[in-house]
Each structure stands twice: as C-alpha cells, then as structure tokens.
C-alpha positions in Angstrom: 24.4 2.9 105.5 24.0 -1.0 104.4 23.0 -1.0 100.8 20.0 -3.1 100.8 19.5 -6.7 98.4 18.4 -5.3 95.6 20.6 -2.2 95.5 23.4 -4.7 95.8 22.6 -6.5 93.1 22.4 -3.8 90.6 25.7 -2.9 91.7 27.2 -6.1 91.4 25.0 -6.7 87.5 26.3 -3.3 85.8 29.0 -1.7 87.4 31.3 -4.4 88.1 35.0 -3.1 87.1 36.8 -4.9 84.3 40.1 -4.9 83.1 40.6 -7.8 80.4 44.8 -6.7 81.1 44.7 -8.6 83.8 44.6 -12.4 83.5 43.2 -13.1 87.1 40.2 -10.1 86.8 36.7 -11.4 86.3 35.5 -9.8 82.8 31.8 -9.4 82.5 30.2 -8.3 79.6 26.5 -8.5 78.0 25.9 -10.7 75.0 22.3 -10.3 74.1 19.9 -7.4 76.5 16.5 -8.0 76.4 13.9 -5.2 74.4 16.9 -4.7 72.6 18.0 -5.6 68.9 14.3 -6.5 68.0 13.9 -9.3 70.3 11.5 -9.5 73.7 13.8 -11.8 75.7 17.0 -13.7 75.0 17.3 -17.1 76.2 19.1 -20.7 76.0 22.9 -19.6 75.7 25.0 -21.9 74.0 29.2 -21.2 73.7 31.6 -22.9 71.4 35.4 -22.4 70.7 36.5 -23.5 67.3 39.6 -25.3 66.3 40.7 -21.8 64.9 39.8 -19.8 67.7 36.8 -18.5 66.8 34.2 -18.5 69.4 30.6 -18.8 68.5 27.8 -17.5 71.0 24.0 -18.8 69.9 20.8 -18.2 71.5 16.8 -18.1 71.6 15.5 -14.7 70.6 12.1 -14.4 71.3 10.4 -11.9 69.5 7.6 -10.4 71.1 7.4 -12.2 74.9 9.8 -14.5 77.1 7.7 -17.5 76.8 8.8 -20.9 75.2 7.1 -21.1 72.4 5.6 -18.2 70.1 7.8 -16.5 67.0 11.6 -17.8 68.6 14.4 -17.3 65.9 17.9 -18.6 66.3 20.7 -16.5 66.5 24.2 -16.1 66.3 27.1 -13.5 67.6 31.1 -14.5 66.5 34.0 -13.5 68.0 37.7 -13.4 66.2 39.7 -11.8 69.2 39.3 -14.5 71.4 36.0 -13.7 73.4 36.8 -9.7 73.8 34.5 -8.8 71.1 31.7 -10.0 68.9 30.1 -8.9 65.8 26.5 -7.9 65.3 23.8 -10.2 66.3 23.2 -12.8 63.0 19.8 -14.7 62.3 20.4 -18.1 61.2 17.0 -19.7 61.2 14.0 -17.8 61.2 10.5 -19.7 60.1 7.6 -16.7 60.1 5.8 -16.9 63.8 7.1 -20.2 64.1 9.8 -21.8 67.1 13.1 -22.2 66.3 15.5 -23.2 69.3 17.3 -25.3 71.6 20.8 -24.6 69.7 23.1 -27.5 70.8 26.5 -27.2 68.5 29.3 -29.6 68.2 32.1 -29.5 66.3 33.8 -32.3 64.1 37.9 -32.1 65.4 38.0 -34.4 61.9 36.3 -32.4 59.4 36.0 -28.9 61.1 32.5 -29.0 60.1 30.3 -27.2 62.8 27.1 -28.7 63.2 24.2 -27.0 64.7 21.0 -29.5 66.3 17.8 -27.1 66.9 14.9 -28.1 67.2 11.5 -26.7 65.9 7.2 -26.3 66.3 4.5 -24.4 65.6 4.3 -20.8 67.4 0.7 -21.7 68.6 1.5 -25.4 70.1 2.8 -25.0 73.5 4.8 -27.6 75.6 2.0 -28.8 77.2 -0.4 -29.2 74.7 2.9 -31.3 72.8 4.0 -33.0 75.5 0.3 -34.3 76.1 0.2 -35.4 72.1 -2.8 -32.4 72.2 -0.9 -30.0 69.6 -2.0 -29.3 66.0 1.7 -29.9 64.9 5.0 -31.8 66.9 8.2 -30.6 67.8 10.5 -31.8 65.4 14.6 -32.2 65.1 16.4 -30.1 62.8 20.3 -29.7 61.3 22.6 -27.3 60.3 26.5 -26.7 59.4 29.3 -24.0 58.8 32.6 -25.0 56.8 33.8 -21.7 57.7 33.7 -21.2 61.2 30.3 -19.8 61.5 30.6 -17.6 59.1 27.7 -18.6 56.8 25.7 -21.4 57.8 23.4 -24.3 55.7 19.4 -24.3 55.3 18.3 -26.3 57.8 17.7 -29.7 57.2 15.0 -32.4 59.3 16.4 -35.5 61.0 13.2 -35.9 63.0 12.8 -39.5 61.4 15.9 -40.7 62.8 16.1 -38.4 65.7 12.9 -39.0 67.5 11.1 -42.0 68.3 7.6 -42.4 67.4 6.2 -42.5 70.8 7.9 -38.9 71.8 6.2 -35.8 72.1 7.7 -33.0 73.3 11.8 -32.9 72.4 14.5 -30.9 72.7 18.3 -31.1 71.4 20.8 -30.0 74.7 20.4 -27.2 75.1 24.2 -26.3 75.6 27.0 -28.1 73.6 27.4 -31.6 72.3 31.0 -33.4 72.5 33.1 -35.5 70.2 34.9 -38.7 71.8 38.3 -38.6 72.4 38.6 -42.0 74.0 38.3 -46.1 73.0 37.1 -47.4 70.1 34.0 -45.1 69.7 36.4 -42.4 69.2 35.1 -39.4 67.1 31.8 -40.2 67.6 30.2 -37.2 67.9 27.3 -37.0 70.9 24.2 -34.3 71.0 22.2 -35.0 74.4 18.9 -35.0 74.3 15.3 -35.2 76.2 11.9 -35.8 75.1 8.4 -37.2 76.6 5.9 -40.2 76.5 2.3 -39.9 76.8 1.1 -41.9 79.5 -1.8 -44.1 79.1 -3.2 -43.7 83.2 -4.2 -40.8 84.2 -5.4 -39.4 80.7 -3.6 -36.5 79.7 -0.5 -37.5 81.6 3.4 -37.7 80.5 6.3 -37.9 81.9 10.2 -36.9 80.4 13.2 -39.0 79.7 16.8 -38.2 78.3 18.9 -40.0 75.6 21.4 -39.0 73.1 21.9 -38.7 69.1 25.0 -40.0 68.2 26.6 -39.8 64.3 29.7 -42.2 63.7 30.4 -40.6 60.0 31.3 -36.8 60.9 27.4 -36.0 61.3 26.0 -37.2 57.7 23.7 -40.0 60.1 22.2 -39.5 63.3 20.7 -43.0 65.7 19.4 -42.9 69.1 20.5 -43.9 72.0 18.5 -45.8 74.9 16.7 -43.5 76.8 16.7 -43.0 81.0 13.7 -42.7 82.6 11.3 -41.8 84.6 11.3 -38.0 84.9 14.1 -36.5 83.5 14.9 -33.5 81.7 17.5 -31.6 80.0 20.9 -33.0 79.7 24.6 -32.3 78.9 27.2 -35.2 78.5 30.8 -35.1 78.8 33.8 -37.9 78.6 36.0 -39.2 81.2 39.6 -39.7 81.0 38.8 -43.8 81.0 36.5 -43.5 77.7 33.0 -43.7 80.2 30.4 -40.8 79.0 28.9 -39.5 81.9 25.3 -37.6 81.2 24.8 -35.2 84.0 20.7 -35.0 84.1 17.9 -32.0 85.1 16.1 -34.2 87.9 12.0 -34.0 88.3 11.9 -37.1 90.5 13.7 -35.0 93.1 14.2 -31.7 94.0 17.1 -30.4 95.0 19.7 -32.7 93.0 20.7 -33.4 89.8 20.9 -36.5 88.4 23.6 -38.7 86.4 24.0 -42.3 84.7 26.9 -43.4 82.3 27.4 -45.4 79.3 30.2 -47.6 78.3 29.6 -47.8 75.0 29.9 -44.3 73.8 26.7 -42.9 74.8 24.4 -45.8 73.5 23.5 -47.4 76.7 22.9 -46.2 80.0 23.4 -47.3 83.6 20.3 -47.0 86.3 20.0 -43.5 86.8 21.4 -41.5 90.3 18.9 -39.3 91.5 20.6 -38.1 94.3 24.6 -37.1 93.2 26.5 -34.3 95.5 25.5 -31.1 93.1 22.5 -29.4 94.1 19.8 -27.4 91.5 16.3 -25.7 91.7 15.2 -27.7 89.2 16.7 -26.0 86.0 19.6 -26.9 83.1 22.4 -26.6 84.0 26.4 -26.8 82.3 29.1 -29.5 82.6 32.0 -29.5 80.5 35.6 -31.1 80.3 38.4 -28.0 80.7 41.5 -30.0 80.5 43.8 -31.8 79.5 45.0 -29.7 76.9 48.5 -29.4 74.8 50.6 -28.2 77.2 48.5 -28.6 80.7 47.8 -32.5 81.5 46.0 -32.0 84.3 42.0 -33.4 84.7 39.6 -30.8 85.2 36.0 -30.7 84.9 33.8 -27.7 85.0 30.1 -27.4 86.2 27.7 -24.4 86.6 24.1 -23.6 87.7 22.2 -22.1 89.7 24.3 -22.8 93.1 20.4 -22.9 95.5 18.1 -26.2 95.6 15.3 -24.0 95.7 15.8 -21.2 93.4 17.3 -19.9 90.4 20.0 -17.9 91.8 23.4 -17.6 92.5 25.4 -18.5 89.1 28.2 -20.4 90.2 31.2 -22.8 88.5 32.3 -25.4 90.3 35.5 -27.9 89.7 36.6 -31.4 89.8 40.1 -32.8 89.6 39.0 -36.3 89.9 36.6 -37.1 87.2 33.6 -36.0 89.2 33.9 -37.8 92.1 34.4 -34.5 94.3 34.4 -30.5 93.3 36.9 -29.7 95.5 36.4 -25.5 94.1 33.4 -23.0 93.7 32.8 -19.6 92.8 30.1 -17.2 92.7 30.1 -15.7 89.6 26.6 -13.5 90.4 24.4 -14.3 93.5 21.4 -12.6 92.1 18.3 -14.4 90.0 20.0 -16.6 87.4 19.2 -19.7 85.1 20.3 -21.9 82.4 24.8 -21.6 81.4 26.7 -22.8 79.1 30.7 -23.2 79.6 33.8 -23.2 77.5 37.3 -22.9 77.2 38.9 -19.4 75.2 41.8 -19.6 73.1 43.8 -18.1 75.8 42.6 -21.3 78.1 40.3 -18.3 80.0 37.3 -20.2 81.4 34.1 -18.6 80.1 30.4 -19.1 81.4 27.6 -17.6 79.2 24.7 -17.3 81.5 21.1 -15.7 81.5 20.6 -13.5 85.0 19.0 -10.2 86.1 18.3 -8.2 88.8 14.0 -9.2 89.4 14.4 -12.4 87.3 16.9 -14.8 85.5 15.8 -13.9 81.7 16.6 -9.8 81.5 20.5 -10.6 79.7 22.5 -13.3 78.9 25.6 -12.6 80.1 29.6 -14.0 79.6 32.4 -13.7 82.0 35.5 -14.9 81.7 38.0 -15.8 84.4 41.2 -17.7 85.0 41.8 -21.5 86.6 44.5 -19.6 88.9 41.5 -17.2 89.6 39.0 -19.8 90.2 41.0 -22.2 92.7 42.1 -20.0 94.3 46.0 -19.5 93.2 46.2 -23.4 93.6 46.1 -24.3 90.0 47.9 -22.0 87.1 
C-alpha cells in the first residue's frame, strides 16, 4: 500500500532515525515546538558558532498567536557540546505585550564580543499600518552584547537614530546572521543587513521595500548606513567573497520566482544595480547564504545557501553549494520536502554543516528545526 503525501511527511518530520556516531548521518532534532514552553509559535531562527565553540540558537517566540506582531519576546537556547545539546530556552528581551524580534547576531573575531541587532514596535501596530506611516508608534533598531559567549547578555540599547533613516517605516535587522570582513582594507568591519520601507507619495497609502546594511568600523560601539537598493526588496543576508566583494543575496517582490543580488566594493557601503533574475529560485520568502570555508586546515571555497527549494511555495528545505564564489551551485539536497520557510546556516565546531529551519507537516511555522550533516554527505562523497 503507497503511503499517501501527508502520511509521508509525518514520517519523514518525526521519525527520522538518527545516530550523531556517524559523521555522514543526517541528525535532526527540534529546537523550539510550538504550544510548547509558553510560547504560540516559534519563528525567525537565527544560528551562530562562537570562537569557543559555543553555538547560540535565537528565535521569535510569539506568545499567544503566529502572527508578526503582538507580544513576541526574544529568545535564546546555548549549546556547549558542539550542537548535540542545548540548555533550556532563555528570554533575553521581553517588553510587556510589546514586539521584540528579528535577532540578527554577529560576532567581533577582534574583541569576542557577541552582538545581537533586534529590532522592536508596539504589539498593536502591525506591518502594514507601519509600513504605510499609519501606526501609533515605529519600528525601531535596538542592540545588545554577551562578553561571555551568551551566557548573560546586556539591556538593550536603541540605535534607531543612526540605524534608520528618517524617511523609513517599516524595518527589520536580517533576520539570520551578520558577518565580519575578512578581506581588503575594510577588514573587520562588521556588516548587519538590513530592509526597511518608504512611503510613497502616488497612490496614497502606498510603499514599497528596499535593503541596505549597518555597518560599525570600531568593534560595534557606532553603527552608519549603507546606500540602500531599491525598488522592492526585502529581507537580506550578505556574505564576502574570497576577492574582498560583499555580495547581498536579496528576497525579491519585483519578481517571483527568483531571488535577487547586487554587490558592493567598498565593504558593504555601496551597491551595484540590483539582479532580479540570478539562477536560485524562491516562493517569495528569506532565505540563508553563508560562507562554509576556507577554514584552518581545509582551503577550499564553499558557499552555502538554503530555502525553500519551489518558486511557488514554501516547501522543500533545501541547501545548496557553490565552489566558485556563486557563480554556479554545482550540489543540492533536500533536507525535508514538506511545508517549510525561513533558515539560517552555520558551521559546528566539528566543521558539521547545520541548517536551523522552521517546517511542519500542514504549514511552515509548527517547529523550528536543526539538522546537521557532513560536506562528504552533502556532495555526494566528492568533497571530505
């Protein structure tokens, strides 16, 4: 008998066999389960591996319904045994019935401070209303850091003034991971992308979305803003190529189907004329791009990507990888063909690859999820 879709699924979501002894199985596990832990719905994952190992695991929970705005609170999960385990859940910004979210950390390789960009509104003023300059309050830009590898984290502090131009409505920090620059003479300068909106003046009531970055050049004390790309773009990650060039990899509303991508070569001040029509496809959601290697003791360029692998639908979680700076992604994998949405990626101290994703079997928001696999695993035995 032929298990049907949805039977498959479930199969696939909860009873897939691990076994974290061996280094080419596919470990699943659940991070944050909706209705559980005092929170509705978990959303916008965010992953980071610290310089000592640690890895940090932030998200959206969203206290009494899965919508964007409402009482959201930011938390936290750590792990010290490489990604195998993670402590209790930990709120780390909390405002009453107010909306704290969009956790975008980076770290300083300089310092080893951990900064955290979030951003913040009123529970009762919905993106629309903001976006269309119609709210009671704004969405505003807000800081935090750990010294001690998330540990114990600092009140939050605002940067809207410096952040956020005047003319922006709606804005939100990532969501996903900033970078620090590696490359050239804007080296550790550390790089949060960003996206925001502008009121239009015809028709009334009208808006449409851009993306730029925040940048700091003293180990995050001072935040400017970039340039911004237009028309109609969304939420954006940013990585660095091996030549110094920061290439932003763009959620594209002028069209479906694609994402889009421009690069600076200046370190993420200016842009190039956006592509709205690059080789990865999307159904119009964020999505995760993020540089795996080089790394001491492997000197090989990879870049990793993941969305939802459909241009119609959020579906199909899948990672994808380049060996020529984005130019090509020469290997895919499924990681879970059922409903699916926005991922974050990172490397584990055991160079695993881990994607932290939101999925489930009706829709994309029921879990957020992390797997972990191997590069040998993911090309296909072509690359240990």
């Amino acid at each position: 008998m032929k298990l049907n879709k949805l039977f498959f699924f479930i199969l696939l979501f909860f009873i897939y066999p691990i076994n974290a002894n061996d280094t080419n199985q596919v470990v699943y596990q659940d991070l944050f389960v909706g209705g559980q832990d005092g929170y509705h719905t978990y959303r916008i994952p965010a992953i980071l591996t610290t310089l000592k190992g640690t890895v940090l695991v932030f998200c959206e929970g969203r206290k009494n319904h899965g919508g964007d705005a409402g009482d959201i609170d930011l938390l936290l999960k750590r792990s010290t045994d490489g990604g195998k385990t993670f402590s209790s859940q930990m709120i780390i910004w909390d405002d009453a019935n107010n909306t704290c979210g969009n956790p975008c950390p980076v770290q300083d390789e300089q310092t080893g401070t951990i900064w955290l960009l979030s951003t913040w509104n009123l529970g009762d003023d919905k993106e629309r209303k903001i976006a269309e300059g119609n709210s009671v309050n704004t969405r505003r830009v807000f800081i935090l850091k750990s010294d001690d590898d998330g540990a114990t984290w600092s009140s939050t502090k605002e940067i809207t003034s410096t952040a956020k131009n005047k003319q922006w409505k709606w804005y939100a920090t990532g969501p996903g991971i900033g970078i620090q620059l590696k490359y050239g003479k804007n080296k550790g300068r550390l790089i949060i992308p960003c996206d925001h909106s502008i009121a239009l003046r015809y028709p009334e009531k009208s808006f449409t979305g851009g993306s730029h970055t925040i940048y700091s050049d003293d180990n995050g004390q001072n935040w400017k803003i970039s340039e911004w790309i237009y028309p109609n773009c969304g939420e954006s990650q940013v990585i660095e190529l091996i030549d110094g060039t920061v290439l932003m990899d763009i959620r594209n509303h002028q069209y479906r189907g694609k994402r889009a991508q421009a690069l600076s070569y200046d370190g993420g001040h200016s842009w190039t004329k956006i592509d709205f029509q690059t080789d990865l496809i999307e159904p119009l959601c964020q999505a995760s791009i993020f540089r795996f290697a080089p790394y001491k003791g492997f000197d090989k360029s990879i870049i990793l990507f993941s969305n939802p692998h459909s241009a119609t639908q959020r579906v199909n979680m899948t990672v994808q990888a380049s060996l020529d700076e984005c130019k090509t992604w020469k290997y895919s994998k499924s990681l879970y063909q059922g409903p699916t949405a926005y991922s974050c990626l990172a490397r584990l101290p055991d160079n695993r690859i881990a994607c932290m994703y939101e999925a489930g079997v009706k829709k994309p928001y029921e879990k957020i999820v992390l797997v972990s696999f191997t590069l040998n695993w993911l090309t296909n035995g072509k690359i240990k």
